[in-house]
N, C-alpha and C positions, 0 to 999 in steps of 0.2 A: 676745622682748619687750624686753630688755635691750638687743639692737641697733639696736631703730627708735627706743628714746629718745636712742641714742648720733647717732643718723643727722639725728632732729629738731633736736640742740642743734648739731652741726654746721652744718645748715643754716640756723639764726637767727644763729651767729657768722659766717657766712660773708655772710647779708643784712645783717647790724647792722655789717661793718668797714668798708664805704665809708662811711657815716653818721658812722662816730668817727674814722673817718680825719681828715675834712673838721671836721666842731668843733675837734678838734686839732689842727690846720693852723690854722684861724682862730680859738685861741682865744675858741671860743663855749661855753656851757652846754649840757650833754646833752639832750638831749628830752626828751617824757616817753613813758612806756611805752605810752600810747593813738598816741601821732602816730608813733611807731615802728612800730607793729602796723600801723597805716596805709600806711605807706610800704612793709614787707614784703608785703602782699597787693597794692598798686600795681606791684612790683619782680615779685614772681612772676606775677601777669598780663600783663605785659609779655613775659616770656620764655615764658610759653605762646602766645602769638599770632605771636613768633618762630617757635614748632618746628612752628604751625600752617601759617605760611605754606611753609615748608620743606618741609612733608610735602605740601601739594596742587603746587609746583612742580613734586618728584620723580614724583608720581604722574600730572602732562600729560605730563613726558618720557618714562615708559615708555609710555604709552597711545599716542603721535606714533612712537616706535618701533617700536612692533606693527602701526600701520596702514601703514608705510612698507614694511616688509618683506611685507604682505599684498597689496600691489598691485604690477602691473610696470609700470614704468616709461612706458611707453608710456598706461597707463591716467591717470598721473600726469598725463601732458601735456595742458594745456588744447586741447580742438579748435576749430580754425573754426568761425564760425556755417555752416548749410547755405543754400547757394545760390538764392535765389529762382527759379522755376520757369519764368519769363517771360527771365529773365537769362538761363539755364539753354539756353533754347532759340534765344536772339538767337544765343551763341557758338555753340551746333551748325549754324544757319544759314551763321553765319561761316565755319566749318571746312568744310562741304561747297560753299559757292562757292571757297572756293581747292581745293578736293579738284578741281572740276568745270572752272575759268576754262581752264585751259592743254587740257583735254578740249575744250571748246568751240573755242580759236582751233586746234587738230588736228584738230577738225572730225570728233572721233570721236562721233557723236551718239548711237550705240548706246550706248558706255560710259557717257557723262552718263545717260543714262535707266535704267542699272545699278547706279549712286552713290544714283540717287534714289528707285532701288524698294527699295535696302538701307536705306534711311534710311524709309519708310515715308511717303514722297511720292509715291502714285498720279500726281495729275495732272501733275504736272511730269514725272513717267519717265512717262506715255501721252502728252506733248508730244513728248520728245525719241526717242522710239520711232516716232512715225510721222515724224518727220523722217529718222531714222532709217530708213524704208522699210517697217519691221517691226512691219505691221499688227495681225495675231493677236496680237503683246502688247503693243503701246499698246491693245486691245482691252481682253486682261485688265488690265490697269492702268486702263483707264477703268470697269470694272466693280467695284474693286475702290475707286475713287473716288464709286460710286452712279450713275454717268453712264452709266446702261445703255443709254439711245439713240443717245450715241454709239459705247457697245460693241458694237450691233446695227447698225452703218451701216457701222463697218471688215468687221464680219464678212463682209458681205454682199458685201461689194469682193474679201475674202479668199478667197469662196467656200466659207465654214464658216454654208453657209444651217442645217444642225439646229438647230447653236447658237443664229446669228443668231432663229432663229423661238421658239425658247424667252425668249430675251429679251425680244421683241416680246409673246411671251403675258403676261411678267410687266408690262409696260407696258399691258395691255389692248389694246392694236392688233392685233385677231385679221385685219383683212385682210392687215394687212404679215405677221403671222405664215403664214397660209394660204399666199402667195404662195411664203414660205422653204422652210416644210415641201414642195411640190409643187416647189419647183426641186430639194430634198432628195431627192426620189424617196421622201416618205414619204405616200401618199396619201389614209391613212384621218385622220390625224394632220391633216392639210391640209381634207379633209371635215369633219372638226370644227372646226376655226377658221373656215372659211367660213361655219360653222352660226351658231358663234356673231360672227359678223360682221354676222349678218343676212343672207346671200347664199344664199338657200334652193334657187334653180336651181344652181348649182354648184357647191354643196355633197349635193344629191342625185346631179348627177352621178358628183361623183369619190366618194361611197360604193357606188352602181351597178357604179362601174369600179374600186372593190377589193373588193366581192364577187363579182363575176363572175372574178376574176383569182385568188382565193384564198380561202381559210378565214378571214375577219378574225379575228383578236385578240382575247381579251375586253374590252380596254379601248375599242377600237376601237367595238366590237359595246354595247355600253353609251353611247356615246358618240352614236352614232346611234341607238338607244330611245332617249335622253333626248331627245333633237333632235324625233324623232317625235312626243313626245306633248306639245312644246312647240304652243301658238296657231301662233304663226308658221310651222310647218311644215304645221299643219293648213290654213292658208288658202293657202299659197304650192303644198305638191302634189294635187295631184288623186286620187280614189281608186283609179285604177291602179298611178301612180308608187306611191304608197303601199301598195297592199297590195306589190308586186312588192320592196319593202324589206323591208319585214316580212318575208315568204316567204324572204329570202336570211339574216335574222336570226333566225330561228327554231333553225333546225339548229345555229348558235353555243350556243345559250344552252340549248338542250336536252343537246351534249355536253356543258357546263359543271357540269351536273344542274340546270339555274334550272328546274325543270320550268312552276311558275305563269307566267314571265314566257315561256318558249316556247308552253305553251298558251296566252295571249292573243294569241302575234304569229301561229301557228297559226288560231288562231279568225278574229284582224282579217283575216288574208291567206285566209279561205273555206276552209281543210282543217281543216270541224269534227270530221272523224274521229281524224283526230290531235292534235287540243286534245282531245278529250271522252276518248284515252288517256292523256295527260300530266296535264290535271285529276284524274282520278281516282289518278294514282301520286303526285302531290300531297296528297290526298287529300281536294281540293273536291268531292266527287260529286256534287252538287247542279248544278256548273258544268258535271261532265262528263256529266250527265244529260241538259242541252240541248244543250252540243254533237253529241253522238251521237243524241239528236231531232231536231234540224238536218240530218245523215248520214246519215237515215234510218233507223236502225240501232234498232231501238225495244225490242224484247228486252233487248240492253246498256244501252240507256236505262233501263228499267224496272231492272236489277238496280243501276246506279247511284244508281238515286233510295233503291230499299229499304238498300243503304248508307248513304246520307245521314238518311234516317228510324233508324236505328241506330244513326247516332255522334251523332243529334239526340236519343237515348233515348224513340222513340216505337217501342215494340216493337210495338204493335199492327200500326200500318201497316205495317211493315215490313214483317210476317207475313205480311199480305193482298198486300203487293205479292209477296213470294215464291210466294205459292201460286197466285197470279194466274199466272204465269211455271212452275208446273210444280216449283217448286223446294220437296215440301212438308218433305223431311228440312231442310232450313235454316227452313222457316214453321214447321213444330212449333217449333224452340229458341226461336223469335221469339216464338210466341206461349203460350210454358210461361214466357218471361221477364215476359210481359205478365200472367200471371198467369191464363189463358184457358185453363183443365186438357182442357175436353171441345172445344176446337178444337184445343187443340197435339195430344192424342190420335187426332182426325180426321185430323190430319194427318201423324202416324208413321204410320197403319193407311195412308191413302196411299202412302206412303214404303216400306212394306212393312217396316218396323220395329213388329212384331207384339208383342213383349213390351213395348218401351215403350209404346205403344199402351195396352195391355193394363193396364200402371204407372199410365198415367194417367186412362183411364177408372174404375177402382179409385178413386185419389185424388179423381174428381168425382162417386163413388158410384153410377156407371153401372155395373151388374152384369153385367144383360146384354151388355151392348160389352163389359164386362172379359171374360166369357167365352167369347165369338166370338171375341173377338184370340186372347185367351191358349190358345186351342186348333191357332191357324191354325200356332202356332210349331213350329215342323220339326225333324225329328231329329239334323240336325247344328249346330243353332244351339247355343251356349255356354250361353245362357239357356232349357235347357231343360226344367231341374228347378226353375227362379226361375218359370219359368210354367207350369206340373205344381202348383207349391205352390199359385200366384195363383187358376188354372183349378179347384182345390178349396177355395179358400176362397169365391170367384165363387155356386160350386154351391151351399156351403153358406147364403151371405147369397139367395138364389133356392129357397131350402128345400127342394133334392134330396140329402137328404143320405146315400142311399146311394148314388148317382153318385159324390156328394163323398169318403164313402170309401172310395169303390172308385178312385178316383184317387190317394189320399193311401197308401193301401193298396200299388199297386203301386207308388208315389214311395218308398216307403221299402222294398220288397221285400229280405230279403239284407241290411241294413245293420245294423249296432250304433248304438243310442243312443249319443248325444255332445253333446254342450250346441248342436251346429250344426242338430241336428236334433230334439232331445226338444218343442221346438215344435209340430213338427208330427203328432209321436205324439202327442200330447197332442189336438192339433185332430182325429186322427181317430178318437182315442176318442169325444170330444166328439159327432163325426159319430154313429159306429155308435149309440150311445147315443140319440142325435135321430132315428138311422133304427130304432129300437125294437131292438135287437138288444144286450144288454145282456153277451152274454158274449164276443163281441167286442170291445165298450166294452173289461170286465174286462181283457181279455188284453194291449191298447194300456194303460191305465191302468198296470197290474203291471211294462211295459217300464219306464212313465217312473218310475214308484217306487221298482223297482231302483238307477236312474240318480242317482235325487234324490227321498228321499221327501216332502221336505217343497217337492217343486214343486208350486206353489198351493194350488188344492185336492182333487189325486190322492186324498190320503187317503180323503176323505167321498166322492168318485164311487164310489172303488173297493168302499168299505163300501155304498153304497148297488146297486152290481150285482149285489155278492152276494147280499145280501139278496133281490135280487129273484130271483135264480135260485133 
């Protein structure tokens, strides 16, 4: 405490000695204590605005010192503005005529056209290149300028007709192209530009004279079907020329697997027998139903239509057309699909499928049919205790019911009850029972009680046979 008043009073003698310096030098009157106080808080504001400005000096020079050391040198330096783009290209023109001028009076034409294909000047290097002699690449250089007609006119000079005719395609000039491709020796290629040239005689030709000379090409072979089933071909050939194309296009597109589009070029060119195969592995049956009626062939017509009425989901017809045809094992599924119990039935006993038969007759409540079948079933057929069972249940709903279990009788002869069979011990208690013979009933009844006493109602049969014995 006692220091900062020593430190205050210093500092008022040390503001207040200029002040009394000065009166005492010019013999003036001291101030007064208000205009002093004045002068000290003007004196001290003064010298803070000094160590004010001091301090922000100091602190641009260190900040000017940190960005100087943060950047190199090079970054420092102001750069040129960049070169306008038009300016830019005038001096590159400049540089590549002195690059070229002494090229020029040496008369080296090749190199000049080497200068200007490096510099991304097509036409000027396709100028100095055919002066140069050097057709095939003033060629590319005129192509590579968009001047593809002149790059299709050196070619043709050059003797690079593929090329040449490819260019000519993309120009749309398919006779100029037709002519390149055929000096090419490419002749299916040439038959399709003459197609689409509109020159339909000569263009028939020369695909005649590459299918007759070889296997055409798929593109080739597409090339000529499309041409085909263009108007213009239709009016320009006659229906020999035309099937006689067909016929040579068919075998293309069938080893391809097109099977649809060989069976039509099969059909147009008259072998309905082999459209009416190909439709069908297609799986048009409908298509290969008349071409094989066309063929003659009226049997596989008929089994192609009952296909087509199948994947049409008309199970009926189908059915009838199978059984029409002899084919009654496929007409029963046909017509068990269609929901026709005592015709699909009709039609396994046909089939010589006796138990099904027998199944089905059963489920259309035909008793007697069930019975007939279900006897006709032979002793090595698998289902032969499945129609043994049917065959006495048959008897029973026909009210012989001790046929019925004298059937069920000897079906279960030797066996133990087992849930696969207490069924039908059961049914032939039932039987005996209906056939008045009640201590037979009893004996079937007491198997299936052992087994299971509380199956159905064993219990009350079985109380009820005793009773009567």
């Amino acid at each position: 405490m006692e220091t900062r008043h020593v430190f205050w009073d210093l500092l008022n003698q040390w503001l207040e000695w200029p002040i009394l310096w000065v009166c005492y030098w010019l013999d003036r009157q001291l101030p007064s204590k208000e205009w002093l106080m004045a002068y000290k808080v003007g004196l001290a504001g003064f010298f803070v605005l000094i160590l004010a400005a001091l301090f922000l000096e100091l602190r641009r020079r260190v900040i000017h010192h940190t960005w100087k050391r943060s950047f190199s040198a090079d970054d420092r330096i102001e750069k040129p503005e960049k070169t306008p783009a038009h300016i830019a290209a005038i001096e590159a023109a400049r540089d590549v005529n002195r690059v070229v001028e002494p090229l020029k009076k040496a008369k080296a034409y090749d190199r000049v056209a080497e200068v200007y294909a490096s510099v991304n000047q097509p036409r000027d290097a396709a100028v100095w290149y055919e002066k140069a002699g050097k057709r095939k690449l003033a060629a590319q250089q005129w192509a590579l300028a968009g001047e593809t007609q002149k790059a299709a006119a050196l070619l043709l000079k050059e003797g690079e007709y593929a090329t040449a005719a490819r260019f000519f395609e993309e120009l749309r000039q398919y006779g100029n192209a037709a002519s390149a491709y055929e000096k090419a020796g490419d002749t299916a290629r040439a038959a399709s530009a003459y197609a689409r040239a509109g020159k339909s005689d000569r263009a028939a030709q020369l695909f005649e004279q590459c299918f007759e000379s070889s296997t055409p090409d798929l593109p080739a072979a597409e090339a000529c079907y499309e041409w085909l089933q263009s108007e213009s071909a239709q009016k320009a050939l006659d229906a020999d020329r035309r099937s006689g194309l067909m016929a040579a296009l068919a075998p293309r597109f069938e080893s391809a697997g097109r099977d649809e589009i060989a069976a039509q070029l099969y059909r147009a060119s008259g072998q309905s027998a082999k459209a009416g195969t190909l439709f069908a592995k297609a799986g048009l049956f409908q298509e290969a139903a008349r071409c094989l009626q066309d063929a003659g062939r009226i049997p596989e017509s008929r089994r192609m239509l009952a296909k087509h009425y199948e994947t049409a989901g008309r199970w009926e017809d189908a059915a009838k057309t199978y059984a029409a045809l002899g084919e009654h094992r496929t007409a029963a599924d046909a017509f068990a699909k269609a929901g026709n119990k005592t015709a699909a039935a009709n039609s396994y006993e046909k089939a010589g499928e006796y138990y099904r038969a027998a199944a089905a007759y059963a489920a259309a409540g035909d008793w007697p049919a069930t019975a007939r079948t279900a006897a006709k079933v032979g002793a090595g057929d698998p289902k032969l205790e499945a129609a043994r069972a049917l065959l006495g249940q048959a008897l029973f709903e026909l009210k012989d019911y001790t046929r019925s279990a004298q059937v069920l009788e000897e079906l279960l002869a030797g066996k133990w009850i087992d849930a696969e069979n207490v069924a039908l011990m059961y049914a032939l208690g039932v039987a005996w029972e209906s056939a008045g013979d009640p201590g037979k009933a009893r004996e079937a009844y007491r198997k299936v009680g052992m087994f299971n006493p509380a199956y159905k109602d064993v219990a009350e049969r079985l109380a009820r046979c005793g009773e009567e014995k």
